[in-house]
DRENDREN-46063 format. One record per residue (C-alpha): residue in three letters; residue number from 0; x, y, z. Coordinates in Angstrom, 1 decimal, padded with zeros to 4 digits, m for minus. Example, Ala and Ser with C-alpha at 12.3 -4.5 7.8 and 13.67 -1.06 7.14 Angstrom:
DRENDREN-46063
+-----+-----+--------+--------+--------+
! res !   n !   east !  north !     up !
+-----+-----+--------+--------+--------+
! ALA !   0 !  012.3 ! m004.5 !  007.8 !
! SER !   1 !  013.7 ! m001.1 !  007.1 !
+-----+-----+--------+--------+--------+
This chain:
DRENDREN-46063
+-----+-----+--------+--------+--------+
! res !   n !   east !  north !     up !
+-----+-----+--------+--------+--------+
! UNK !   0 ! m014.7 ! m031.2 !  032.5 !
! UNK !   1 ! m013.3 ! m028.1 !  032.5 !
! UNK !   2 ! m009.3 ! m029.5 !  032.1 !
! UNK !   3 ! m010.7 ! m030.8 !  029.3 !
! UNK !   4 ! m011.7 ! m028.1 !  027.8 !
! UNK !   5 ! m008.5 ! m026.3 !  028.7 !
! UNK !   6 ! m006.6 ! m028.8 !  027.2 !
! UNK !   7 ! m008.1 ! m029.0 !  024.1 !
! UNK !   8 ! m008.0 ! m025.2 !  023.7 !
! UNK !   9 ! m004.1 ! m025.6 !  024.4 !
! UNK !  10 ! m003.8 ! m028.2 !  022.1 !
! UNK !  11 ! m005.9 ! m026.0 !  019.4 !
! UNK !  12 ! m004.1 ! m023.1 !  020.1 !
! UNK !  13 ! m000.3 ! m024.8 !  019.1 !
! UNK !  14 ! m001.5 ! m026.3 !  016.3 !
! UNK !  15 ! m002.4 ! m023.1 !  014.9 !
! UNK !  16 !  001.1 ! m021.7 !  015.8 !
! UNK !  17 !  002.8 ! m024.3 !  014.0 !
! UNK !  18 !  000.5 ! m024.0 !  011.3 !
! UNK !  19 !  001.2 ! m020.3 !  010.9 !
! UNK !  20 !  004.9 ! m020.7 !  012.2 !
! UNK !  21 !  005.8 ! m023.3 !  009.6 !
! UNK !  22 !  005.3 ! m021.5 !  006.2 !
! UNK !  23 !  006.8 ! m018.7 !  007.8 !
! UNK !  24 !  010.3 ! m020.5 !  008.1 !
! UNK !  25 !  010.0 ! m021.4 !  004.4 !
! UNK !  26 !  009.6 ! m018.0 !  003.5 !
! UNK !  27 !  012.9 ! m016.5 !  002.5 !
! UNK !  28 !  011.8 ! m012.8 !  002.4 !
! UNK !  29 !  013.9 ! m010.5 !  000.5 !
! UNK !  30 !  017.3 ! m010.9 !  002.5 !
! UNK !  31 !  019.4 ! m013.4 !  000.3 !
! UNK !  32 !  018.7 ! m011.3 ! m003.4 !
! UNK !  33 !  020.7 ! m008.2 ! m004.1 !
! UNK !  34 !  019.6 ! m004.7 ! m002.9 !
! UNK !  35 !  019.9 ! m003.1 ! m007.0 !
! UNK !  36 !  017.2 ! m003.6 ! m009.7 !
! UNK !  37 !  018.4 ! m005.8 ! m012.5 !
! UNK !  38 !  016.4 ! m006.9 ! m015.8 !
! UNK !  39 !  016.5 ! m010.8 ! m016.9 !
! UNK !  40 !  014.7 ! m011.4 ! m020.2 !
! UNK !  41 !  014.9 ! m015.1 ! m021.5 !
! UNK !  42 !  011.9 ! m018.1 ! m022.8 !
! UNK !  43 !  009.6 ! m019.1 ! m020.1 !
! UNK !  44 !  010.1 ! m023.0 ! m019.9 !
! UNK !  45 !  007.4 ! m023.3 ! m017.3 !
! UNK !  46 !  005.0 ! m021.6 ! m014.9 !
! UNK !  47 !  004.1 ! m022.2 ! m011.7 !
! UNK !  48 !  001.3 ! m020.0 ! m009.6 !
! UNK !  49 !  000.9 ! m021.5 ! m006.0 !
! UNK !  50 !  002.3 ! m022.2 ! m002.3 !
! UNK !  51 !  005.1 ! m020.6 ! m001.3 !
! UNK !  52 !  005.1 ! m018.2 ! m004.2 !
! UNK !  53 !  004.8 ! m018.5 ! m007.7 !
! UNK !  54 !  007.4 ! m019.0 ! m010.0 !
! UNK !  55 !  008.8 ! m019.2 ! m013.1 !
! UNK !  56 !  011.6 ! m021.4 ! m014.9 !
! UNK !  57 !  013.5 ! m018.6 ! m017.2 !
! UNK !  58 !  016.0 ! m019.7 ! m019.9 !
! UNK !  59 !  018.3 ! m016.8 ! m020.6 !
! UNK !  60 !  021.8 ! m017.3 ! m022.6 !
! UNK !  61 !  021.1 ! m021.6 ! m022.1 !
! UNK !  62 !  020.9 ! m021.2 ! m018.4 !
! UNK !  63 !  017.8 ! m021.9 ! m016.1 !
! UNK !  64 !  016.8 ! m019.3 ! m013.9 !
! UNK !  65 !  014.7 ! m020.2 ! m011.0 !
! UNK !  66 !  012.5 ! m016.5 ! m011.0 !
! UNK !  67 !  010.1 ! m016.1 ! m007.7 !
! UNK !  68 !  006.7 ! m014.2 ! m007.7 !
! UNK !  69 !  004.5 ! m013.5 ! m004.9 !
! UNK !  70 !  002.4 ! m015.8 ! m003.2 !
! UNK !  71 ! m000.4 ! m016.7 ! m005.3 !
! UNK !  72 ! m003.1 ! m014.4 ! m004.3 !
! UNK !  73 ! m001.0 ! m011.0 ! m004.4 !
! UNK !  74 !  000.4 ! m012.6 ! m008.3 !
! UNK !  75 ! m003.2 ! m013.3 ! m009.4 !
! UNK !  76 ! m004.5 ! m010.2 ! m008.1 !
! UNK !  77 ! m001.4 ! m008.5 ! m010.6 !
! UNK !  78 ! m003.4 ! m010.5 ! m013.7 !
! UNK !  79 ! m000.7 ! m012.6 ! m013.6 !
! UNK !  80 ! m001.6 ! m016.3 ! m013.8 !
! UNK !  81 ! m000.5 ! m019.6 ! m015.6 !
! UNK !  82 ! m002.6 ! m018.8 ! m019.0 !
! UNK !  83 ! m000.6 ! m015.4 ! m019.0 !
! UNK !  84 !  002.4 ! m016.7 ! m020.1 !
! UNK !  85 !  003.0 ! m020.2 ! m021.8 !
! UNK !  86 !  006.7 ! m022.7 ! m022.4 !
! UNK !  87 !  008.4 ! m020.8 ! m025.3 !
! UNK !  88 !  007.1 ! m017.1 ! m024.6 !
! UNK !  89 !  009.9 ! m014.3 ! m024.2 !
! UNK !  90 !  009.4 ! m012.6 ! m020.6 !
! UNK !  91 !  011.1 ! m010.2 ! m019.2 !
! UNK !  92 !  011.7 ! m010.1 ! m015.5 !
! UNK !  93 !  012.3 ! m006.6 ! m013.2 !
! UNK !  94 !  013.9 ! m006.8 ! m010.1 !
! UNK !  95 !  016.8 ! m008.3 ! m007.9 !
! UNK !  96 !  019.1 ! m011.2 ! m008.6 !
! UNK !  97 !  020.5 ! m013.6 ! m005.7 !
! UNK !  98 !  023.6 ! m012.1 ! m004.0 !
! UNK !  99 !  025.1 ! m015.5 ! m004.4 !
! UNK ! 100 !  026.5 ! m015.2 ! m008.2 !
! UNK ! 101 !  026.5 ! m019.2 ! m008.1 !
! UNK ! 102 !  022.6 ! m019.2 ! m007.9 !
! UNK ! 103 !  020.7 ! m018.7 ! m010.8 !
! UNK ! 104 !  018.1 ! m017.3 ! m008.9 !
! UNK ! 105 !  015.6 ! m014.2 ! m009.2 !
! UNK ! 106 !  013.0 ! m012.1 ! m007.2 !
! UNK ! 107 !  010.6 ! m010.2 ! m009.5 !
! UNK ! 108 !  008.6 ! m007.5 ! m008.7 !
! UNK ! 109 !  007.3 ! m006.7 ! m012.1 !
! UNK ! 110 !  007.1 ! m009.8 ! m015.6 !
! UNK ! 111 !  006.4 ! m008.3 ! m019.0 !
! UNK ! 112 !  005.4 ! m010.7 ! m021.3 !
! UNK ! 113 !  004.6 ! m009.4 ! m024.9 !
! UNK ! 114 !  002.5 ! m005.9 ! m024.4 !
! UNK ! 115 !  001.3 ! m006.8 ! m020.7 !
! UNK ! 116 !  003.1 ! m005.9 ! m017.5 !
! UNK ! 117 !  002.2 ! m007.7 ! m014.2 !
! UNK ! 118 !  003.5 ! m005.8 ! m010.8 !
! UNK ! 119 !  003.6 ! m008.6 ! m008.7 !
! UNK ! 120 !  005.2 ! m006.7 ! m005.7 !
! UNK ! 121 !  003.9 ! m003.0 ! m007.0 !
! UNK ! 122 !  004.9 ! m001.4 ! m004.1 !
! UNK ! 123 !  008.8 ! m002.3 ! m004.5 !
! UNK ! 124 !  008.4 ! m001.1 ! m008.3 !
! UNK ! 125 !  011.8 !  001.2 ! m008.5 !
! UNK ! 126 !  011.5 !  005.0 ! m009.1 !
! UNK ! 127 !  010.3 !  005.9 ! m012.7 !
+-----+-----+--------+--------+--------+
């Protein structure tokens, strides 16, 4: 009875590792965007708040930029949402472009959209 028991705790206990162990492979941290602040201001073409992180699609200058948010609790707790912003809107974007000049890729730490700023990532907000 009590192998059982120890078993079943072992079995519990690595499927909570993997559960916590997988997202944290997807999770690209901060490593592959560029160390400088940049600005990216274009029409939202769509919205997404939810697992991994929220994003939005970006069209600057007839390209599509792939811009990445927090996950979705530390973006929502910003104010930010999907009614914030709709397809069509001018946003502007603050914060660090992909290192790869290929990508069209963006991490934001801070979307303006009309008179509202969201600091998604408020602590990485660069010097005023």
């Amino acid at each position: 009875m009590q192998r059982s028991a120890a078993i079943k705790a072992a079995i519990t206990g690595m499927l909570f590792a993997v559960t916590v162990a997988v997202p944290a492979l997807a999770h690209h941290g901060w490593s592959w965007a560029e160390e400088e602040f940049s600005e990216l201001t274009g029409t939202v073409r769509s919205v997404f708040v939810g697992n991994p992180h929220a994003r939005i699609e970006l069209e600057v200058d007839g390209e599509v930029w792939t811009v990445e948010l927090a996950p979705p609790a530390a973006t929502e707790r910003a104010g930010f949402t999907e009614e914030a912003v709709a397809s069509g809107d001018e946003a502007t974007v603050v914060g660090h472009r992909s290192r790869d000049a290929n990508e069209r890729t963006f991490k934001a730490v801070r979307v303006i959209v009309g008179d509202e700023s969201y600091d998604v990532y408020p602590r990485r907000l660069p010097p005023a």
